[in-house]
C-alpha positions as CSV (number, residue, x, y, z in Angstrom):
1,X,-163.7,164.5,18.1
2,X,-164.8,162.4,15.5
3,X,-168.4,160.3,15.1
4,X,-169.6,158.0,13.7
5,X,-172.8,155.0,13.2
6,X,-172.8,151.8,13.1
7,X,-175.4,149.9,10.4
8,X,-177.5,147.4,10.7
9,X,-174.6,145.1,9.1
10,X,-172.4,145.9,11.9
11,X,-170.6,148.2,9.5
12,X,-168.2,151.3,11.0
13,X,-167.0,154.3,8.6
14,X,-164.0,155.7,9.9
15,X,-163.5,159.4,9.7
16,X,-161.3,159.9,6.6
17,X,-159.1,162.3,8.5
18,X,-158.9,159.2,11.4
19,X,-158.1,156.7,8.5
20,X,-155.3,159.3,7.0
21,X,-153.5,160.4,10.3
22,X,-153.2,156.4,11.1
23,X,-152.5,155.0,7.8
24,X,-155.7,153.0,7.5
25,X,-156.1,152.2,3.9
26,X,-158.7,150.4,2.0
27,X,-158.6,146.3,2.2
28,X,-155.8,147.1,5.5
29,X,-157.6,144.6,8.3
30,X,-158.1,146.2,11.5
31,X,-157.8,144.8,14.8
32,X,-160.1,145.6,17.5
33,X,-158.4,145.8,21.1
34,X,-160.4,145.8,24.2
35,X,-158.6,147.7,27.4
36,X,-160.4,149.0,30.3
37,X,-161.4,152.3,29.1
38,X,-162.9,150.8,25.7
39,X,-162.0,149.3,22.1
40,X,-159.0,150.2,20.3
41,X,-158.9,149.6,16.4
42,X,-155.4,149.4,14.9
43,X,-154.5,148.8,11.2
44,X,-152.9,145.9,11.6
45,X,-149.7,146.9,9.6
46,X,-145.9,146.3,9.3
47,X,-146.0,148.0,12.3
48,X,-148.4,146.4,13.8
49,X,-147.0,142.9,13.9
50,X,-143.2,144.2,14.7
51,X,-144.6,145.6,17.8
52,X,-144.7,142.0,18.6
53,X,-141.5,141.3,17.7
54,X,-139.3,139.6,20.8
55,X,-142.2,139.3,22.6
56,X,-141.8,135.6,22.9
57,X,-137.7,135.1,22.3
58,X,-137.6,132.7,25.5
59,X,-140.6,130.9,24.6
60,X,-139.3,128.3,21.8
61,X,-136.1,126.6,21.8
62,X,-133.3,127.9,19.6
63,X,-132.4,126.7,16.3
64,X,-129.4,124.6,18.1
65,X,-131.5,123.4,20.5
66,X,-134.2,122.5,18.2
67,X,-131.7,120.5,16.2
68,X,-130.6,118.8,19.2
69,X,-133.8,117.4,20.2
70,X,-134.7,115.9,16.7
71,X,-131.9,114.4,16.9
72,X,-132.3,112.7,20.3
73,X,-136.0,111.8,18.8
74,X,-134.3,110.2,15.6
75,X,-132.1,108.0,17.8
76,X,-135.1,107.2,20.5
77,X,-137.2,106.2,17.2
78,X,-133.9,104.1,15.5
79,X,-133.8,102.5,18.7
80,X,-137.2,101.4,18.7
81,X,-137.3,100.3,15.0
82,X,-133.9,98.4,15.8
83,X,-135.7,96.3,18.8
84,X,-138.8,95.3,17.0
85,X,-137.0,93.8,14.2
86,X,-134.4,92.7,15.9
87,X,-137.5,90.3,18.3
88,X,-139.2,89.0,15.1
């Protein structure tokens, strides 16, 4: 088990054979997890961010779908250009 003390900056050193093991290099943010049982820090790596990959694939419309709308939005907005002029 490794140890280690906080400063009075809120600083953390951690363990180099911690920071070697898990890839944690200088200038590599970390991300600090809460669960249940306590914090988690996790370089936040390539790996890191692909662990959310699909995470959300239902979430946002598809590129088709996308495409559709703004072009139901560019008609709804031609329309509305085409009525004020056409009043004045």
């Amino acid at each position: 088990m490794e140890t280690s003390i906080l400063t009075t900056k809120g600083q953390l050193l951690i363990p180099k054979r911690i920071r070697n093991k898990y890839g944690i290099k200088s200038g590599v943010k970390v991300a600090f997890i809460e669960t249940p049982e306590g914090v988690v820090i996790k370089a936040m790596d390539a790996a890191y961010f692909e662990s959310f990959a699909g995470l959300y694939k239902n979430a946002l419309p598809s590129t088709e779908e996308y495409l559709k709308l703004k072009k139901e939005e560019v008609k709804l907005e031609e329309g509305k250009i085409n009525r004020i002029f056409k009043k004045k």
